[in-house]
C-alpha positions in Angstrom: 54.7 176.7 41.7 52.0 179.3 41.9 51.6 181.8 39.0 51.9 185.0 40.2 48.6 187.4 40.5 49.1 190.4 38.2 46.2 193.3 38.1 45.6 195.5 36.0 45.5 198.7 36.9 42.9 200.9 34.6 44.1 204.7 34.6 41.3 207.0 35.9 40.2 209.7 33.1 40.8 213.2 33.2 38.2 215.0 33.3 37.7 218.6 32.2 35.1 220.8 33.8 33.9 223.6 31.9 35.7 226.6 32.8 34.7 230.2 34.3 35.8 233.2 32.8 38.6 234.7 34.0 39.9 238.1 33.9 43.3 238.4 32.1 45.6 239.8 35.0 45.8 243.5 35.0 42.6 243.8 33.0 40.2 246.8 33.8 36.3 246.6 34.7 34.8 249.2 32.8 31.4 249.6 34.0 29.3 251.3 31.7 26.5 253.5 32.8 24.0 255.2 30.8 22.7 258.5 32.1 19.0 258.8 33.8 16.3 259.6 31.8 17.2 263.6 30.7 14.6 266.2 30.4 11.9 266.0 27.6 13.2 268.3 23.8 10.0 270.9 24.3 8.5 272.1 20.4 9.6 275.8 19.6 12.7 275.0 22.1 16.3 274.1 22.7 18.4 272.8 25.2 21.3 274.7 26.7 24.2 274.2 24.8 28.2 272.8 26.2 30.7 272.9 23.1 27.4 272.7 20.5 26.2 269.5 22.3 22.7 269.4 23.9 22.9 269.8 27.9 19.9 269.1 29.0 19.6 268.0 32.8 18.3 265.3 34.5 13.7 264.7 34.7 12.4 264.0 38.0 12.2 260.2 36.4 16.2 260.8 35.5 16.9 261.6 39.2 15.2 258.5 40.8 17.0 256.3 38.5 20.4 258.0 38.8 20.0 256.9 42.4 18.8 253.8 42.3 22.0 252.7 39.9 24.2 255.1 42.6 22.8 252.5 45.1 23.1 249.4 42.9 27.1 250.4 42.5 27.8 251.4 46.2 29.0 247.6 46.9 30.6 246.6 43.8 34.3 248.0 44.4 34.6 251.1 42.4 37.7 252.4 42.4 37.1 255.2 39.6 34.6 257.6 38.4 34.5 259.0 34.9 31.7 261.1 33.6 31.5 263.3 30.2 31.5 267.1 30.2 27.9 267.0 29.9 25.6 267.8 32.7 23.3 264.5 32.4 26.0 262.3 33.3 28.1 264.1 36.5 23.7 264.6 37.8 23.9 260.4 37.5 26.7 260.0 39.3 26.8 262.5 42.0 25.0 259.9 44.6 28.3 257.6 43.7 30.5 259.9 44.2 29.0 261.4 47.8 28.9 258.1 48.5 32.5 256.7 47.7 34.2 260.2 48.4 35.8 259.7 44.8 36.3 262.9 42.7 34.8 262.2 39.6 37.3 262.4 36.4 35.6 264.5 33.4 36.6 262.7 30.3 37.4 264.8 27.0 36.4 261.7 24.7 33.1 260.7 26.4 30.5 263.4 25.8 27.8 262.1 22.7 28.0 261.9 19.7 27.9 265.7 18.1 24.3 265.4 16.1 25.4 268.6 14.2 22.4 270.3 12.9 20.0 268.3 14.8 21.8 269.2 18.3 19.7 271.1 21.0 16.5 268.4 21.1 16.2 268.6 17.3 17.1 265.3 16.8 14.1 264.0 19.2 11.6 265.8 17.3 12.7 264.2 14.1 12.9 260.9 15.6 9.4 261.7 16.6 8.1 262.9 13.5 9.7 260.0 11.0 12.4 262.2 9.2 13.8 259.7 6.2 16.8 260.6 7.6 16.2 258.8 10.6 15.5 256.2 8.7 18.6 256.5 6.0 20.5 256.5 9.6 19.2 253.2 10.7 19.1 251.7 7.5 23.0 252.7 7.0 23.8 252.3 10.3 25.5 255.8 11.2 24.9 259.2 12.5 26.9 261.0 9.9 23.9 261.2 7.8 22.9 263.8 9.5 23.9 267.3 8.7 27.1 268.3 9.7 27.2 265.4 12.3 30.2 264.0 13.6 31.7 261.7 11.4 31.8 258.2 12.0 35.3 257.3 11.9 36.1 260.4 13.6 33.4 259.0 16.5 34.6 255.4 16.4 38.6 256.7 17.2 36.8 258.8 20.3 35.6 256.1 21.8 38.6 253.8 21.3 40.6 256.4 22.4 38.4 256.6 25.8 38.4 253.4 26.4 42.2 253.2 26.0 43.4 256.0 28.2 40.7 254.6 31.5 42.4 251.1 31.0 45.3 251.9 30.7 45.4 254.6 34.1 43.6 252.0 36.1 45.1 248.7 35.2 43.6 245.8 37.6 40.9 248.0 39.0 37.2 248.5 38.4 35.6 252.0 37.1 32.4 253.3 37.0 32.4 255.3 33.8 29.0 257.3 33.4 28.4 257.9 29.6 25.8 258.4 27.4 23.7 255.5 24.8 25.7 256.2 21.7 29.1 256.3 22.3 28.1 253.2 24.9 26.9 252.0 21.9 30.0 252.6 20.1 32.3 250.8 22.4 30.4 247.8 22.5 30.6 247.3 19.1 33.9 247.4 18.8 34.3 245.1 21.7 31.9 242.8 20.2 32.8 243.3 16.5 28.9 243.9 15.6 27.1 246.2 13.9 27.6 249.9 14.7 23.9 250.4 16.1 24.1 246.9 17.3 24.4 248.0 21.3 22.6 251.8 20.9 19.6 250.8 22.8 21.0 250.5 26.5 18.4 251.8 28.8 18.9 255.1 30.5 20.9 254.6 33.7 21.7 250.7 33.0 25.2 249.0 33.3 27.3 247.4 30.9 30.2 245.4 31.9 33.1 246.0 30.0 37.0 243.4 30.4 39.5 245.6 29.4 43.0 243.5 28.9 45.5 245.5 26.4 44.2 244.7 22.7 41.7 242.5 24.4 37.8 243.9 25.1 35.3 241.4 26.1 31.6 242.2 26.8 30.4 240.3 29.9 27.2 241.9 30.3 25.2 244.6 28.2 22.0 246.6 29.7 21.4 245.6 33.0 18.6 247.1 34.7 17.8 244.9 37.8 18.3 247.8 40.0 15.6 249.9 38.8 11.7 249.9 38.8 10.5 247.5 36.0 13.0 245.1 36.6 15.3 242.8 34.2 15.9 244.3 30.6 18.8 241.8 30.0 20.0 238.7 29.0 22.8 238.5 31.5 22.9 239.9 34.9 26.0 239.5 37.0 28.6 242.2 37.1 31.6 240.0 37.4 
């Protein structure tokens, strides 16, 4: 009698493609946007002053690239606008806004970090001219250095706190929050758990892509530029 034939069957592997990242449901998009290029700190001057801060307004420069990161944002779903009480920042966004029809939200916790005696284009100048407390700043990595500045944990529970209160009014959607480079700066390094002056440098009006998921901030992208004259500044690109 004939054996019968037996096979053998082989299982076929799983296999596990590397994934995309996902959003978290109900997570916010904050997109971060540095104000354009503001006007230049003049010697034997000041700047108008809003609650002691600087207010300068936008250059000529400032305006064309407020409108070409207006444009950039037109088709990316904005469902939000925040600016800070400072001039420089509702002038960056107004193209967005007359664009969307979206009444911008002024934001009590955004505005910059208060430079205290170096406030009104002072700071510039010093920048300019080497001060070692410019360099005592950099070295140590905080602002508070600098007379009668805004401390640093008072400045790190600001931004947390601005963060916090967008998320958490627009869960799921994504917001265009127009800002300024060092409490953009700030944020990030939360998020990312660097160094305080790790993310300072984002270029006037570039984006910054921000997940916002309860406890959970994740970075996606940091300083892109693509939209304006001069091209890439950044590592990654995509706003999603």
């Amino acid at each position: 009698m004939a054996q019968p034939v037996r096979f053998l069957v082989v299982p076929t592997p799983r296999s596990f493609r590397q994934a995309r990242f996902q959003p978290p449901p109900g997570a916010t998009h904050l997109l971060l946007i540095r104000h354009g290029e503001s006007e230049p700190a003049m010697e034997g001057q000041t700047f108008p002053l809003v609650d002691g801060h600087g207010d300068p307004a936008l250059s000529p420069e400032g305006r064309t690239q407020a409108q070409q990161v207006c444009d950039r944002l037109r088709g990316e779903g904005i469902e939000a606008i925040y600016v800070s009480k400072l001039r420089r920042t509702a002038e960056t966004a107004a193209g967005l806004v007359a664009a969307l029809g979206i009444e911008p939200v002024v934001s009590p916790d955004l505005h910059e970090v208060f430079l205290g005696d170096w406030e009104g284009g002072e700071f510039r100048q010093r920048v300019a001219a080497g001060d070692p407390i410019v360099m005592q700043m950099m070295v140590e990595q905080r602002w508070d250095v600098i007379p009668h500045a805004e401390p640093s944990d008072a400045f790190a529970a600001r931004a947390h706190r601005a963060v916090d209160h967008i998320a958490r009014t627009h869960p799921g959607q994504r917001v265009a929050v127009f800002a300024h480079g060092g409490i953009i700066g700030q944020i990030l390094a939360e998020a990312t758990g660097g160094r305080p002056f790790a993310h300072s440098g984002a270029d006037n009006a570039s984006i910054s892509h921000l997940v916002v998921a309860e406890d959970r901030w994740v970075l996606r992208c940091f300083n892109d530029t693509n939209h304006l004259d001069g091209g890439l500044t950044t590592e990654a690109t995509a706003l999603t």
